[in-house]
C-alpha positions as CSV (number, residue, x, y, z in Angstrom):
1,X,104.7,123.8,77.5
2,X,105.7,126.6,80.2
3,X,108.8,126.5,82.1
4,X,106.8,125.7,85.2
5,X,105.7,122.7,84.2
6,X,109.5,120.7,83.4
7,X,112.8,121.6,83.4
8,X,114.8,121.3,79.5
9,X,115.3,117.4,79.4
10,X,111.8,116.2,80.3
11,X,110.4,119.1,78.4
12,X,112.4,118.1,75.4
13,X,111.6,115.0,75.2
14,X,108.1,115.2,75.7
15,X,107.8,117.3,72.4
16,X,110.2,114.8,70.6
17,X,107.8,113.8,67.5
18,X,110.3,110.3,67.9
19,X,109.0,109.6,71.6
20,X,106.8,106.3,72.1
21,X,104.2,108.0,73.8
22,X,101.0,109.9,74.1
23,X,101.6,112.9,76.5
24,X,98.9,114.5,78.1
25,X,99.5,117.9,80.2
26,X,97.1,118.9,83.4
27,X,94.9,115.7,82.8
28,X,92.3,115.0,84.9
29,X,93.1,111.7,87.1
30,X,89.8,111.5,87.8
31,X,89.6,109.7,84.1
32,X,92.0,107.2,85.4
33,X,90.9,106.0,88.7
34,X,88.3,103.4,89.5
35,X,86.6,105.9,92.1
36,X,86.4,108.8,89.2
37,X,87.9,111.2,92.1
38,X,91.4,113.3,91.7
39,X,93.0,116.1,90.4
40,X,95.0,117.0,87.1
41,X,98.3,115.3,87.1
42,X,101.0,117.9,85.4
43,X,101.3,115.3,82.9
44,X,99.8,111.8,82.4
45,X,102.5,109.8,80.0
46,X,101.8,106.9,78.4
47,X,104.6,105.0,77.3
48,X,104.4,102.8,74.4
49,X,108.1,100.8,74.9
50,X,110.6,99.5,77.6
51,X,112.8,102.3,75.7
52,X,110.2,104.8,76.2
53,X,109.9,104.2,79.7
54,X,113.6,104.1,80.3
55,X,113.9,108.0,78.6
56,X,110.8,109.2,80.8
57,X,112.3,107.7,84.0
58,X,115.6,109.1,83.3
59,X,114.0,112.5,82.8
60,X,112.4,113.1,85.5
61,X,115.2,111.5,87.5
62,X,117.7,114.2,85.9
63,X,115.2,117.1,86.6
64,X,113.9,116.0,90.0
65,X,110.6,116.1,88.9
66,X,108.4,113.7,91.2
67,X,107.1,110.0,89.1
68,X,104.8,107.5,89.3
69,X,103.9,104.4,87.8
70,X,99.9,103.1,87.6
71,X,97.6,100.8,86.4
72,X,93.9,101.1,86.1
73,X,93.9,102.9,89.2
74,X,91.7,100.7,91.3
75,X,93.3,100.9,94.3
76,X,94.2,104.8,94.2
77,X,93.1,108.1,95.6
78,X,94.4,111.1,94.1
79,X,94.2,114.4,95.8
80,X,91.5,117.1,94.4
81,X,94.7,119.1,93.8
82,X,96.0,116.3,91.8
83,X,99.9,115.3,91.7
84,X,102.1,117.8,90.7
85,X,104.8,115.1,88.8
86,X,104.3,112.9,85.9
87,X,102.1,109.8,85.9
88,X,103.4,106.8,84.2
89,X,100.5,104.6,82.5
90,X,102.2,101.3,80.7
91,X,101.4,101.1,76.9
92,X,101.1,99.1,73.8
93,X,104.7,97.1,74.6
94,X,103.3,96.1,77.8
95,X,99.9,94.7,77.1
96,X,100.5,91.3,75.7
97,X,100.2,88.3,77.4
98,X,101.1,84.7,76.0
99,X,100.7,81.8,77.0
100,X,104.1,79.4,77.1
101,X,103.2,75.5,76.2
102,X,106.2,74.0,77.8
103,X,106.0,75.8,80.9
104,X,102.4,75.8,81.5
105,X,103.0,79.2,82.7
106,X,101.4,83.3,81.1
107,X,104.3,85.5,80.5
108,X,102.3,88.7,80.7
109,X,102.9,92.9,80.2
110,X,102.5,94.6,83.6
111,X,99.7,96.7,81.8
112,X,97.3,93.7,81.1
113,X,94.4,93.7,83.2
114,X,94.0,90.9,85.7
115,X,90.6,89.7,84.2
116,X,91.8,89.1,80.8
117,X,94.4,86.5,82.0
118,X,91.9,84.6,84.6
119,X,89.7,84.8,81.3
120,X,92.4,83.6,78.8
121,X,93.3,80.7,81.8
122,X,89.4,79.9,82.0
123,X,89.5,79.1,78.2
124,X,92.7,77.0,78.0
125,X,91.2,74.9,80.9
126,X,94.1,76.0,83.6
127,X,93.6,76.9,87.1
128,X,95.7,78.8,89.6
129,X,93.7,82.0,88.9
130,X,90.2,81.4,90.2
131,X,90.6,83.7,93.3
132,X,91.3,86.5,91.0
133,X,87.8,86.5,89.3
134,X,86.2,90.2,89.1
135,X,89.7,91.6,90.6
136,X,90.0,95.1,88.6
137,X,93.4,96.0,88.3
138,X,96.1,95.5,86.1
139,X,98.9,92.7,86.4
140,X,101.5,95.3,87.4
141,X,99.3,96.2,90.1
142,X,98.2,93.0,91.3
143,X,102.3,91.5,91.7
144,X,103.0,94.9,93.7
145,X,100.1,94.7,96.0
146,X,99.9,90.7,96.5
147,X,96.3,90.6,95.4
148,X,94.0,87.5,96.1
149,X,92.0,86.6,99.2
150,X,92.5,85.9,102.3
151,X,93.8,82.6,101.6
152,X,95.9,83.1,98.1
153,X,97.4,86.3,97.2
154,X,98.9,86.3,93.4
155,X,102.3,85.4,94.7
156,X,101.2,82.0,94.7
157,X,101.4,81.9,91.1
158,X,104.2,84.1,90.2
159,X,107.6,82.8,89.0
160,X,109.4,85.7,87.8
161,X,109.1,89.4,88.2
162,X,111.0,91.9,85.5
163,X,111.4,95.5,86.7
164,X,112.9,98.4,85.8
165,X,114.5,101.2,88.0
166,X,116.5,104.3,88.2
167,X,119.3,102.4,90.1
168,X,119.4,99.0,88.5
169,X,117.7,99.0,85.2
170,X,116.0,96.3,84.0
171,X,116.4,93.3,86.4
172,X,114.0,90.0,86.6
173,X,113.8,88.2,89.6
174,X,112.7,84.7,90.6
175,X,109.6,84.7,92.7
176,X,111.7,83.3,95.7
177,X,114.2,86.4,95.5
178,X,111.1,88.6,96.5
179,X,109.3,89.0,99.6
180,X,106.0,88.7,99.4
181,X,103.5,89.7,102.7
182,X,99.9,90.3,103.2
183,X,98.5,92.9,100.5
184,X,102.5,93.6,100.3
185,X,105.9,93.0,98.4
186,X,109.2,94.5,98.8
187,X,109.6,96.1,95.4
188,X,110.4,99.7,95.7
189,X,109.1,102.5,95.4
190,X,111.1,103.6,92.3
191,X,111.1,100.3,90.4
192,X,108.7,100.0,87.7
193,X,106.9,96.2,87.1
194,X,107.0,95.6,83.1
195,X,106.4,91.6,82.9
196,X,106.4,88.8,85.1
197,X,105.6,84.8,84.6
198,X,102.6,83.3,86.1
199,X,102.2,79.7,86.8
200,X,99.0,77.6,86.3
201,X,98.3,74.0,86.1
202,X,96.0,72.0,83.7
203,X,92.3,71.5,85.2
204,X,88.8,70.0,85.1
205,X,86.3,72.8,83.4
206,X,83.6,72.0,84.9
207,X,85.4,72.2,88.2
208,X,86.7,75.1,86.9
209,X,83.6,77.1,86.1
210,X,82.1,76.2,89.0
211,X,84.9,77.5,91.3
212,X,84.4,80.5,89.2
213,X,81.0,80.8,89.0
214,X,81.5,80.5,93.2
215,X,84.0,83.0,93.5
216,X,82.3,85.8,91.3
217,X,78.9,85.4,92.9
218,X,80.5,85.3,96.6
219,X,82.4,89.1,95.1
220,X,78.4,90.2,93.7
221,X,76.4,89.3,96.9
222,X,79.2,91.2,99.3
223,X,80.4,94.0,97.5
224,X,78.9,97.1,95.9
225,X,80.3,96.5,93.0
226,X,77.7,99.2,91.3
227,X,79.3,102.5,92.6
228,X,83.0,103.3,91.9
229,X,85.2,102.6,94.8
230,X,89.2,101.6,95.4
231,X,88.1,97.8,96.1
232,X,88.8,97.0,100.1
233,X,90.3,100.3,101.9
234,X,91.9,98.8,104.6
235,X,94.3,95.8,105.2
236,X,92.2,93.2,107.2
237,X,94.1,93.2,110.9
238,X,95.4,89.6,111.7
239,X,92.5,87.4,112.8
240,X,90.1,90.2,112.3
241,X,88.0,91.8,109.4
242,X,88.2,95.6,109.0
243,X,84.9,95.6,107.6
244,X,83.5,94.2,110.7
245,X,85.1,96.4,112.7
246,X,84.1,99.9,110.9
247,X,80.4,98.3,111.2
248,X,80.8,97.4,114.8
249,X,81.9,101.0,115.7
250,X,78.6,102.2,113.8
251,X,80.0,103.8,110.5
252,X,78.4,101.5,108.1
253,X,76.4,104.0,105.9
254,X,78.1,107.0,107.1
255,X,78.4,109.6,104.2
256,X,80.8,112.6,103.8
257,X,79.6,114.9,101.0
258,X,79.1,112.7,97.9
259,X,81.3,109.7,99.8
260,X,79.7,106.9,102.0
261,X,80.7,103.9,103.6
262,X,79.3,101.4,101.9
263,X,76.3,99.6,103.3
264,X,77.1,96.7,101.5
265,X,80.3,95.8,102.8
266,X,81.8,98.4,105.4
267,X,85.3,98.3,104.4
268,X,84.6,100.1,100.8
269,X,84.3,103.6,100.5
270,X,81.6,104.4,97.4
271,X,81.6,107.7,95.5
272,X,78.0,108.0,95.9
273,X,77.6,111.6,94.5
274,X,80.9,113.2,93.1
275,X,82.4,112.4,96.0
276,X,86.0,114.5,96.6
277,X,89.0,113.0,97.8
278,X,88.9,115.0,100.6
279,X,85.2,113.5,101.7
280,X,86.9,110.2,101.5
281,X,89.9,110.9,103.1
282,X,87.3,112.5,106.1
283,X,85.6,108.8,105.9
284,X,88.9,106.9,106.3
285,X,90.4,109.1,109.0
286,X,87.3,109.0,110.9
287,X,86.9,104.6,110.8
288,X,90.9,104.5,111.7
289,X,90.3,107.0,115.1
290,X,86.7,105.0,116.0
291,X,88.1,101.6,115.5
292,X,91.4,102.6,117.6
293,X,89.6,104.1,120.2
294,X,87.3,101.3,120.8
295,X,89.3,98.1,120.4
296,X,93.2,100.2,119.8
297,X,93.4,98.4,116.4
298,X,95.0,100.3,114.1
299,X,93.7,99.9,110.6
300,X,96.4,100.3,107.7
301,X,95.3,101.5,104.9
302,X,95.6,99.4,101.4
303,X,94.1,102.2,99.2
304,X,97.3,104.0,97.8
305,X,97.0,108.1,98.2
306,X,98.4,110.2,95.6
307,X,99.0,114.0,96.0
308,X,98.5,114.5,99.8
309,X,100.8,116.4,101.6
């Protein structure tokens, strides 16, 4: 490991054999992201413990080396340069998800992906998870964001939230002690999601499957769910769709290089052809000016960016 690439503490400890991890150096993020775009990250950590993640934060913290947590990556663009700090992924600790009896509630690792708790929910008969159907990310990733629909966002169903920062540590926090907005939450930047509580309620299952069955085939029919894409790139502006507007100003279809705006659904950006992240970032700068200068709407992104200057 050169001296460019960490300063003594991180560098020690990601060659200690007694580290809870699996350390990978200049790895390709574009192995980790949904739209299989992005440079190498200087190293791509991931941690197998709370206690692992708490040494690895504190590292980089002490060597001012630039970190970030992520999930599946299905809401992120990394830069073709890639991210010069270390990229958290959450472990073995973090990926179980049980179901309390008493409660009625999942108490679920950050790292689990979305699909296998709707699924889990599904087969216990409980609802409070149908919007979530087909959703890609991880449960970390879903709380941070608010993901859902226009009419439920995940915060609906969350009770508790446990994190873990630089500042504070671990901390869990009731669902009302955290402001939740539209594809938003006011965790910061810094603090890590590990586990949180999600409540659901018993239900029919054949109402269940057929609210489902609904919600997946509504996702198949208007999104190209065939090509890799971060999911929905823009916030929706209140009482308006971004998609409609990018297709009202004439981009639906429009490629950049190996990107296009989907034809499908015009607020998804498809890596049609080894798209770069600069041919995406081209796509997205070039909706936000046409949608501003013909209605002066402007469109906030909800894909997260990674790398750019």
């Amino acid at each position: 490991m050169s001296a460019r690439h960490a300063c003594s503490p991180l560098e020690a400890l990601l060659v200690d054999s007694a580290f809870d991890a699996d350390v990978y150096p200049d790895e390709p993020m574009r192995r980790h992201t949904m739209y299989r775009i992005g440079g190498p990250a200087r190293f791509y950590v991931q941690v197998g413990s709370i206690g692992a993640l708490k040494r690895l934060v504190a590292a980089c913290q002490e060597c001012a080396i630039p970190w970030v947590a992520v999930g599946r990556g299905s809401n992120l663009l990394v830069s073709d340069e890639g991210f010069p700090g270390v990229v958290i992924a959450l472990g073995r600790d973090f990926r179980a998800c049980r179901f309390d009896e008493e409660t009625c509630s999942f108490i679920v690792g950050a790292g689990v992906p979305l699909s296998s708790v709707v699924q889990e929910a599904f087969r216990r008969s409980l609802s409070g998870l149908e919007f979530a159907v087909g959703t890609p990310g991880t449960v970390g990733g879903a709380v941070r964001m608010n993901a859902g629909t226009r009419e439920q966002g995940i915060a609906d169903r969350v009770v508790s939230v446990t994190t873990l920062s630089p500042r504070s540590g671990l901390v869990r926090r009731e669902a009302a002690d955290i402001q939740w907005g539209y594809r938003s939450s006011s965790f910061a930047p810094d603090e890590v999601i590990v586990e949180c509580e999600l409540a659901v309620k018993p239900a029919d299952p054949y109402l269940l499957r057929g609210k489902m069955e609904a919600a997946h085939a509504r996702r198949k029919k208007t999104q190209p769910l065939t090509l890799p894409s971060c999911g929905s790139v823009f916030k929706n502006p209140e009482g308006s769709s971004a998609g409609q507007l990018i297709e009202q100003v004439g981009l639906k279809g429009e490629r950049v290089g190996g990107a296009q705006i989907s034809e499908v659904h015009a607020n998804f950006i498809v890596n049609r052809d080894n798209a770069t992240a600069q041919d995406v970032l081209e796509l997205i700068n070039m909706a936000r000016s046409k949608v501003y200068e013909a209605y002066g709407i402007e469109l906030q992104p909800e894909v997260r960016f990674l790398g750019f200057a």
